[in-house]
N, C-alpha and C positions, 0 to 999 in steps of 0.2 A: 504494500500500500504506500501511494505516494505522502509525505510528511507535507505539511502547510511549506516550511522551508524548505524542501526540495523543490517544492511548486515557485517558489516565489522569482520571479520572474523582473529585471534582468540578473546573469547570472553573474556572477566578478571574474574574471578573464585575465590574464597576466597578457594575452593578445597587445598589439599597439595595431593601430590605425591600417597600416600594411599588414598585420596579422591578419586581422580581420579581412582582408581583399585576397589575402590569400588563400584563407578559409570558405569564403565564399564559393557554392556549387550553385546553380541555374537550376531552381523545384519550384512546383507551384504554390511552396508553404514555404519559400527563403527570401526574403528581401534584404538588400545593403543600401547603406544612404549614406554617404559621408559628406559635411559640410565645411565649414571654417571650423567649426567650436567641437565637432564631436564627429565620429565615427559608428554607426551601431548596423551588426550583424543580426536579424531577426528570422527564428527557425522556428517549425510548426504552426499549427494552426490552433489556438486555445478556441477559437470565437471565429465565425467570418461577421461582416461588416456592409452589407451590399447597402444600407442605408446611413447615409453620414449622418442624420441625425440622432441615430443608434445609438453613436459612439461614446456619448459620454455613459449614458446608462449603463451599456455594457462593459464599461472602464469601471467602473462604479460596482459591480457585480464581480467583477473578477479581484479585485481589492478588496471585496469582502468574504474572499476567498483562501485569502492570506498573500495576494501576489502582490507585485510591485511594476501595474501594465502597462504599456503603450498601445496605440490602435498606429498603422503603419501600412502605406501603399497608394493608391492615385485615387485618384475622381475620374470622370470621364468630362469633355468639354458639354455638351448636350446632356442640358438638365433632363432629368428622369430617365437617367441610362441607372443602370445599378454598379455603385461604388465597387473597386480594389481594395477594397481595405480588411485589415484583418486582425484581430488582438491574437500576436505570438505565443508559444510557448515559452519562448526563453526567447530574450534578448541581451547579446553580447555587448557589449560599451567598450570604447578608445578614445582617446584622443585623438582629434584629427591628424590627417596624413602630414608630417612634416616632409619639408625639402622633395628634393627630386627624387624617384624611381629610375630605376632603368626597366620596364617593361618591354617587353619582347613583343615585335609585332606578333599580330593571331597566329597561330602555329598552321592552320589550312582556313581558307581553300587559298589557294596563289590567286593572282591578280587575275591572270588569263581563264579561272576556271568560272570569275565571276560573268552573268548577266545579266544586265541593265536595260529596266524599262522607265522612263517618266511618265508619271502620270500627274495629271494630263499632258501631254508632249511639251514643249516651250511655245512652239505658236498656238498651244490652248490657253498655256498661261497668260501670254499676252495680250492676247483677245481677250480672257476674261479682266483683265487689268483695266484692259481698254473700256470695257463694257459697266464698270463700276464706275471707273472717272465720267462717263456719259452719263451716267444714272445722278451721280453728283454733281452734273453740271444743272440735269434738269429739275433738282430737287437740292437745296442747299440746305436742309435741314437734317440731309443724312452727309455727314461730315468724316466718318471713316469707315474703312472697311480691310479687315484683314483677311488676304487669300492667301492660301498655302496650297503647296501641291505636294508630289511625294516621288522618290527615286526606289523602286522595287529593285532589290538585287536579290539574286538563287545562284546557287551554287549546290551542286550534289554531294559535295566535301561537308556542308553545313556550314556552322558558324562557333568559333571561338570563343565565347562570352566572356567569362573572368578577363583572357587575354585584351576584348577589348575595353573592358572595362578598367583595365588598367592603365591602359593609354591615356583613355578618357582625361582622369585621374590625373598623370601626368602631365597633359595637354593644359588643363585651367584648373591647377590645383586649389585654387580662394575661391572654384566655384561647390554646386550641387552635384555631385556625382550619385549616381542610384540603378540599382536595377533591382525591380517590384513585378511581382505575378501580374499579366494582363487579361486572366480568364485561358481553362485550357491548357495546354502549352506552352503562350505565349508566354514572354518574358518583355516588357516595358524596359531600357536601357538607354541612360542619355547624362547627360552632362549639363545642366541649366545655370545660364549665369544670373536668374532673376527671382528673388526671395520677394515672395507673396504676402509672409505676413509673420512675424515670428512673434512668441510672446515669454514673457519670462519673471511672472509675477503679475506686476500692473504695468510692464515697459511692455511698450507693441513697437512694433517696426516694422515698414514696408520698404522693397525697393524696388520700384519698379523701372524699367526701363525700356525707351521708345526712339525711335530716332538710330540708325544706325548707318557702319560705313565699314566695308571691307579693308582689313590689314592690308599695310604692305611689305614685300620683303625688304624693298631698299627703307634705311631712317627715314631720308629726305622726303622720300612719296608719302610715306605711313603718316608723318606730320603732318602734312600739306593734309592728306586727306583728315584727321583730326581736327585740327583748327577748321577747315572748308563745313563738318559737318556741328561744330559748335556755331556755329553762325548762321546755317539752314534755317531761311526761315520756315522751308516745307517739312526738316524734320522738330526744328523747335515748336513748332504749332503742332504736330505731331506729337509730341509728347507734351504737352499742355492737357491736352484731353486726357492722355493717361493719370496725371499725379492729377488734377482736378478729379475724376474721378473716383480715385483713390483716399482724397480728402475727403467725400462727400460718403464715400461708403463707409469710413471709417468716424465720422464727425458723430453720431448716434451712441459710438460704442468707446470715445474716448475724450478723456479732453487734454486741454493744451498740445494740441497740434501742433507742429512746428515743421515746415519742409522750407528749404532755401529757394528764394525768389530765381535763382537762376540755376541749372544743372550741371553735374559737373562730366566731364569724361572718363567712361571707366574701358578696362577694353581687357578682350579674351584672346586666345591665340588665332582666331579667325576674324576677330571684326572689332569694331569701334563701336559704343551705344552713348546715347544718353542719359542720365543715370540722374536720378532724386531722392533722396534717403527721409522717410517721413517717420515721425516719431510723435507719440502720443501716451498719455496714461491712460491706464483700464478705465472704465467707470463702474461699470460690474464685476466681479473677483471671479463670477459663476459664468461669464463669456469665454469660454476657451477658445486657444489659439484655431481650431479648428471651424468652430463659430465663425470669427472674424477671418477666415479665406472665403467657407461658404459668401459670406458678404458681401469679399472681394471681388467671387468669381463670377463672371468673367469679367476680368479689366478692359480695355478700349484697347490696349497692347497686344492682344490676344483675338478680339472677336472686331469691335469698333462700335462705332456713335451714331445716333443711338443704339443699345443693345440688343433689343430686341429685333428691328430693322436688319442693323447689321450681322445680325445670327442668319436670318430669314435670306439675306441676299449669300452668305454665304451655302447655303446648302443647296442654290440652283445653279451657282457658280463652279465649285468644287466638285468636280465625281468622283468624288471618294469619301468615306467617312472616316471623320479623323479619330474616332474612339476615345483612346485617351491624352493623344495630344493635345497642347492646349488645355490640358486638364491643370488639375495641380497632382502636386506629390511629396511627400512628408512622412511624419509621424506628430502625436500628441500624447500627453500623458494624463493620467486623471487626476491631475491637481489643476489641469488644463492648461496649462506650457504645452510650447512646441512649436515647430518649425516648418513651413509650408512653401513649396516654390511651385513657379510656374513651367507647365513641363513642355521645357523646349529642347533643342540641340537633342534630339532622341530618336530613336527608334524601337518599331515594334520585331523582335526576333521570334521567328516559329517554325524549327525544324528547319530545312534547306535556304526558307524565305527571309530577306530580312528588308522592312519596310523603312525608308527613313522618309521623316518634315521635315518642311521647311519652308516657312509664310514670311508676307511683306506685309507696310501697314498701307494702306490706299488712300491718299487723300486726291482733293480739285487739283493738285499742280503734281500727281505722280506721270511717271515717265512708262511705260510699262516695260521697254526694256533694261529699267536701270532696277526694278523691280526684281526684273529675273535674275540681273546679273546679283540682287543682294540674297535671293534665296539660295542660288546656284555657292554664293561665300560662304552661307550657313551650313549648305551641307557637308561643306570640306571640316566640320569638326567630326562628323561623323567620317568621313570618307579615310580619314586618318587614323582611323581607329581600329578600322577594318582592314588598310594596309594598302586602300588604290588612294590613286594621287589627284585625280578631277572630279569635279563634281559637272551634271549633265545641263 
């Protein structure tokens, strides 16, 4: 018979940060999330979760069982899909990944064994780009719209996960790295540089980020493109609607707001963003961090303005469903801390197939080709992970 402490859940580990990526295997009851502040490995399934408003209850019921739980795994973007989420059996704890890895590219399949479909092609994507800034011309009260599209790669070798998970990892170590059950088989796998909502007591924090610009190899361009994109006014007005909204979904659930009048530049190994750091006190102690994502979700960053609008244009736009993209992904605990990001830089992996996103924001003054070319920059953090060198 199990003891209340054997039960109690997480378990204390002598593991560090790279233990735990080490330990990590791809099952439909293992998720890993590693952030700035923490590391945690979660195995079994104590509870599933398919209803986020579930979660605090069932946190609540497993602490009164003598554990010590998290609830941990995605949302899907499309309200009334059924949650990732799942209260572990055990969950391992680190400290975040310090310093560099050397990580090995994916051990199979080679480059030449991969093939590559985009979906929708480029000149769908473009058309659709084109088709949104006309719908925005004729109606100015729909102010953004974000399309994504998707790069399908198979290979009959499969796919290496921990391997590229540790690229990942490597690649934007100050970022979200994670791979969570997607339903099935699948496995959810991505690297997000964008925290949705974190909570830590009565301190909240969002960051959201809107506005972006492809890295360059040479200094000289890389800068040029830096500074060119802090001065956008198509992406600074672009990311206006994001932290405004962000304000407003958070203004209910906190007070003394505070985010800086002007953004700063943050940037990942693929691209350059706009970045606003919004901080607030709880009002409620009984709002957990999970709470305040449902809120948040979805931002203008992710879907566009208005919401519901630009939900609707996205689904006639887009042939594909994006499941849990665009979703968020995290964990929370039942004191209601916890830590929420928006699930980007990702891919879906299932057996031979593995699906990668990767969306633009669409305002009146987008280009549709310059659109492509910032989706086509997004996918190179994936593409790097996996071991090929372009993205389509």
């Amino acid at each position: 018979m199990t003891t209340a402490s054997e039960a109690r859940s997480p378990v204390a580990t002598p593991l560090d940060g790279s233990g735990l990526l080490a330990a990590y295997r791809p099952a439909a009851d293992r998720a890993f999330l590693a952030g700035p502040t923490r590391t945690l490995l979660a195995e079994g399934v104590h509870r599933s979760v398919p209803d986020p408003a579930e979660a605090g209850r069932l946190l609540a019921a497993a602490r009164a069982e003598g554990r010590d739980p998290l609830v941990v795994g995605a949302i899907p973007f499309s309200p009334g899909r059924p949650a990732e989420l799942f209260v572990p059996e055990r969950v391992l704890r680190a400290e975040p990944v310090r310093g560099t890895r050397t990580a090995p590219a994916p051990a199979r399949p080679a480059q030449a064994m991969w093939s590559r479909r985009p979906v929708p092609a480029p000149e769908g994507y473009r058309d659709a780009v084109a088709e949104a800034v006309r719908l925005m011309d004729a109606d100015p009260e729909l102010a953004k719209v974000v399309l994504a599209r998707t790069l399908e790669l198979t290979s009959p070798g499969g796919t290496d996960l921990p391997a590229m998970l540790g690229r990942l990892l490597d690649r934007d170590p100050h970022g979200y790295t994670f791979a969570v059950p997607a339903g099935g088989t699948a496995t959810l796998i991505g690297a997000s540089p964008e925290l949705l909502v974190s909570r830590q007591g009565r301190r909240v924090v969002s960051n959201p980020l809107a506005g972006s610009a492809a890295r360059s190899a040479d200094p000289v361009e890389d800068r040029r493109r830096a500074e060119e994109l802090a001065r956008s006014p198509k992406d600074l007005a672009e990311h206006a609607f994001v932290v405004d909204a962000v304000r407003q979904a958070l203004a209910p659930h906190c007070d003394d707001l505070v985010a800086p009048a002007q953004p700063s530049l943050v940037r990942t190994a693929a691209m350059w963003h706009l970045s606003t750091t919004v901080t607030g006190t709880l009002r409620d102690p009984a709002t957990s961090a999970l709470d305040l994502a449902l809120a948040l979700h979805p931002t203008p960053a992710v879907c566009g303005t208005p919401t519901d609008r630009a939900r609707t244009l996205i689904g006639t736009l887009e042939p594909f469903d994006r499941g849990l993209y665009t979703g968020v992904v995290g964990w929370g605990d039942a004191d209601g801390d916890g830590e929420w990001v928006v699930t980007l830089r990702c891919a879906e992996a299932d057996g031979e197939r593995l699906r990668l996103f990767a969306g633009a924001g669409v305002v009146a003054a987008s280009v549709p080709e310059h659109e492509l070319a910032e989706t086509a920059a997004k996918f190179r953090t994936f593409l790097h992970a996996v071991g090929l060198e372009n993205a389509e």
